[in-house]
C-alpha positions in Angstrom: -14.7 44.9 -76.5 -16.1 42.6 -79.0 -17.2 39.3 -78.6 -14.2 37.8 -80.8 -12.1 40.1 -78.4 -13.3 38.2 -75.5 -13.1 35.2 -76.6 -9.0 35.6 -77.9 -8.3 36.8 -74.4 -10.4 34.0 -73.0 -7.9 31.0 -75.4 -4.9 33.5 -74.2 -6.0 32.6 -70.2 -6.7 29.3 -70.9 -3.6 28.2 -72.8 -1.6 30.0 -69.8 -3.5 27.9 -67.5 -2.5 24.7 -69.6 1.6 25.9 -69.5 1.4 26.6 -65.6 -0.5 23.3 -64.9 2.5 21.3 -67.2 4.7 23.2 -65.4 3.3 22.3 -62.1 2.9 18.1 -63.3 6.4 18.4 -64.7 7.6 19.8 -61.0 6.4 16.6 -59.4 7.6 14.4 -62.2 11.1 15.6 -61.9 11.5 16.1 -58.2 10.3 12.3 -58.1 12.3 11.1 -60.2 15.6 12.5 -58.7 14.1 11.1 -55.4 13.9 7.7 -56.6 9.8 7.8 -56.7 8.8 5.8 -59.4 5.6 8.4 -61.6 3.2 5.8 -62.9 1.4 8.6 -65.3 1.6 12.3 -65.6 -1.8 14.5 -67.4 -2.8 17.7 -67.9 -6.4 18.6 -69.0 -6.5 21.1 -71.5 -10.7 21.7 -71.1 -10.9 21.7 -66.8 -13.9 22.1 -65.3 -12.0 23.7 -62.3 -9.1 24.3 -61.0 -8.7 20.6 -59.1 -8.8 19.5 -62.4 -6.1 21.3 -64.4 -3.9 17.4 -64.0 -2.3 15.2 -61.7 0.7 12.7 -61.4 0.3 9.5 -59.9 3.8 7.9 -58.4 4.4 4.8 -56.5 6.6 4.8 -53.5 9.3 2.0 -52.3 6.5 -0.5 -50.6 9.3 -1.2 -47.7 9.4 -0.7 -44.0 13.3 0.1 -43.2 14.6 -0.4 -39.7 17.2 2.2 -40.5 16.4 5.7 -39.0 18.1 7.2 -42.2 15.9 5.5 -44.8 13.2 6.3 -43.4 13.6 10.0 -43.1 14.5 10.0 -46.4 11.4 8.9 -47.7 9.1 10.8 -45.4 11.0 14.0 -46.7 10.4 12.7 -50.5 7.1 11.8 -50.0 6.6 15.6 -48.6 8.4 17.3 -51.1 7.0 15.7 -53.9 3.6 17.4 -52.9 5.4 20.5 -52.4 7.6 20.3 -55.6 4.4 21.5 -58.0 4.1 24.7 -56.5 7.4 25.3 -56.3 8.7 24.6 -60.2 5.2 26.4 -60.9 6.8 29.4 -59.3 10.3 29.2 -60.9 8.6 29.1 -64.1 6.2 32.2 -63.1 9.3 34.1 -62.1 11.0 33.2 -65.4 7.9 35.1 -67.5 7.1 37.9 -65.5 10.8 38.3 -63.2 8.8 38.7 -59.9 9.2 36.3 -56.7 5.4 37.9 -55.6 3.8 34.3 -56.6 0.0 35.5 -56.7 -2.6 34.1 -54.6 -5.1 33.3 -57.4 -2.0 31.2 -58.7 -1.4 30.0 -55.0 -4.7 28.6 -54.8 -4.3 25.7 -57.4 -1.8 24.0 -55.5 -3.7 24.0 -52.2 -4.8 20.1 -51.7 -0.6 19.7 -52.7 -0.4 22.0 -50.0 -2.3 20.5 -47.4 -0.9 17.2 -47.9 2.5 17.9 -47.2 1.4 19.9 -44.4 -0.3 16.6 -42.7 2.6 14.4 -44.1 4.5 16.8 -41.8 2.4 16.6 -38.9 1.7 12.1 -39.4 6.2 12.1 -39.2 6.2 14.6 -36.0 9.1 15.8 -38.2 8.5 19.6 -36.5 6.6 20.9 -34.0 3.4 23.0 -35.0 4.1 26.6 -34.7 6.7 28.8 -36.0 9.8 25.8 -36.2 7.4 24.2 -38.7 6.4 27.3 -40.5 10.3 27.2 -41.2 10.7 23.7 -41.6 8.6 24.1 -44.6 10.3 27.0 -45.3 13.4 25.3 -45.4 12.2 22.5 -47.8 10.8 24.6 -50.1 14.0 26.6 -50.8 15.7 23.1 -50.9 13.8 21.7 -54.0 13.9 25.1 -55.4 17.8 24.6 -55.4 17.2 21.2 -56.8 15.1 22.4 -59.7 17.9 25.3 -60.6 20.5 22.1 -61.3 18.0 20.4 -63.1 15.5 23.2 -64.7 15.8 21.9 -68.4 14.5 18.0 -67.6 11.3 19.8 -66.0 11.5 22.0 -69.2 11.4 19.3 -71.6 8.1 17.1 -69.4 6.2 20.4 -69.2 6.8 20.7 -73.2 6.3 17.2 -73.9 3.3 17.3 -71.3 1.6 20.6 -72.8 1.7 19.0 -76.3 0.7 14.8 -76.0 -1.6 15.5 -73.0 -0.4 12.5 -70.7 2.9 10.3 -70.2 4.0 7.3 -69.0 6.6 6.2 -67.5 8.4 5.2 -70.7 7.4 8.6 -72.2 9.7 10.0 -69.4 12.5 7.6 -69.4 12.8 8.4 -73.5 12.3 11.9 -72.9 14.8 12.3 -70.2 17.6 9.9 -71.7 17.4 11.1 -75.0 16.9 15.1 -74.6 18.2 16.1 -71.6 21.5 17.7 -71.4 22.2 14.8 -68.6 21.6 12.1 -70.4 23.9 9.4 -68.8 22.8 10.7 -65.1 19.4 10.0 -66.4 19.9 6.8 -67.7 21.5 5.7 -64.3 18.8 6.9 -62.3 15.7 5.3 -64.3 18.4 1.7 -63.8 18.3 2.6 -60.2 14.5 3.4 -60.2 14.1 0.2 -61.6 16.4 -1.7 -59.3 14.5 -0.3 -56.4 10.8 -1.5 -57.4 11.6 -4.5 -59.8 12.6 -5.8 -55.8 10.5 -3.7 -53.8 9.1 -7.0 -51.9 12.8 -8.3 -51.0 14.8 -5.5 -51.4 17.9 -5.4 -49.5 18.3 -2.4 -46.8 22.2 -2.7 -47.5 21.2 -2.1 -51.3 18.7 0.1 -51.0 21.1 2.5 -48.7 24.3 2.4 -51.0 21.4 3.4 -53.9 19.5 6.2 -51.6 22.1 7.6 -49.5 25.0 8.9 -51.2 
């Protein structure tokens, strides 16, 4: 094969890379959002020096210490998933391309620290006990975002796009994505109001308010 060969298949692997990794950041982005978890920023880097690099989301959580039993599991399970919720739109998306479930281990591998995070988020709540009840647990989590990201597979379409193309967004990126081209646009625009209602009174937020807004 020639060198220009090479280096065609080389931009071919590399642009695949950059479309899974938007995939992946627009996985978290989207599972957050519907979980009320407000995403600061969202990048993907097209020229990675490995794959720890390929991007990241950072998202801010509700800064508040419920008494309620209910609140709180709620948020430990959205604090968990959203770690989990790269890999699994990441999946969806390889499934979509290629019509296999077999998600390959050199894929697999990219979403390992997302991965081990959840796993110790698991294990700080005692949520399940080590062993084969938490090998399902996780189980059992997994198939529930992937459920999630069915109802809702064209707002993590339209971040990945936006994300593959302008490189990094903002939290007002997403809101005028997601309000504007989103086949949901009013559920959209209720939930970045109820984001916003959340964190504009993070420090004195009422758990009576914050319960009629998280549990429905």
């Amino acid at each position: 094969m020639s060198n220009f060969g090479k280096s065609i298949i080389k931009k071919l692997s590399q642009d695949y890379e950059l479309i899974s990794a938007s995939y992946h950041e627009a996985g978290h982005v989207v599972y957050g959002l519907l979980n009320f978890i407000k995403i600061q920023a969202v990048a993907v880097n097209s020229s990675p020096k490995n794959t720890e690099d390929l991007g990241y989301t950072h998202y801010e959580l509700i800064n508040n210490d419920f008494g309620d039993p209910d609140l709180a599991n709620l948020l430990q399970l959205s604090e968990i998933n959203i770690n989990y919720a790269g890999l699994v739109a990441e999946k969806i998306y390889y499934k979509d391309i290629c019509g296999s479930d077999k998600f390959p281990m050199m894929l697999k591998s990219g979403c390992s620290q997302d991965i081990e995070t959840a796993a110790a988020l698991i294990k700080k709540f005692n949520l399940s006990p080590p062993g084969k009840k938490r090998y399902l647990f996780k189980k059992k989590l997994l198939r529930e975002s992937k459920v999630l990201f069915e109802e809702h597979w064209d707002a993590v379409k339209l971040i990945a796009h936006a994300l593959y193309d302008k490189k990094k967004l903002h939290y007002s990126d997403l809101k005028d994505i997601l309000t504007k081209k989103s086949k949901n646009k009013i559920f959209w625009k209720n939930r970045f109001k109820e984001i916003n209602l959340l964190f504009d009174a993070a420090e004195l937020l009422d758990e009576k308010v914050a319960r009629s807004i998280l549990i429905k």
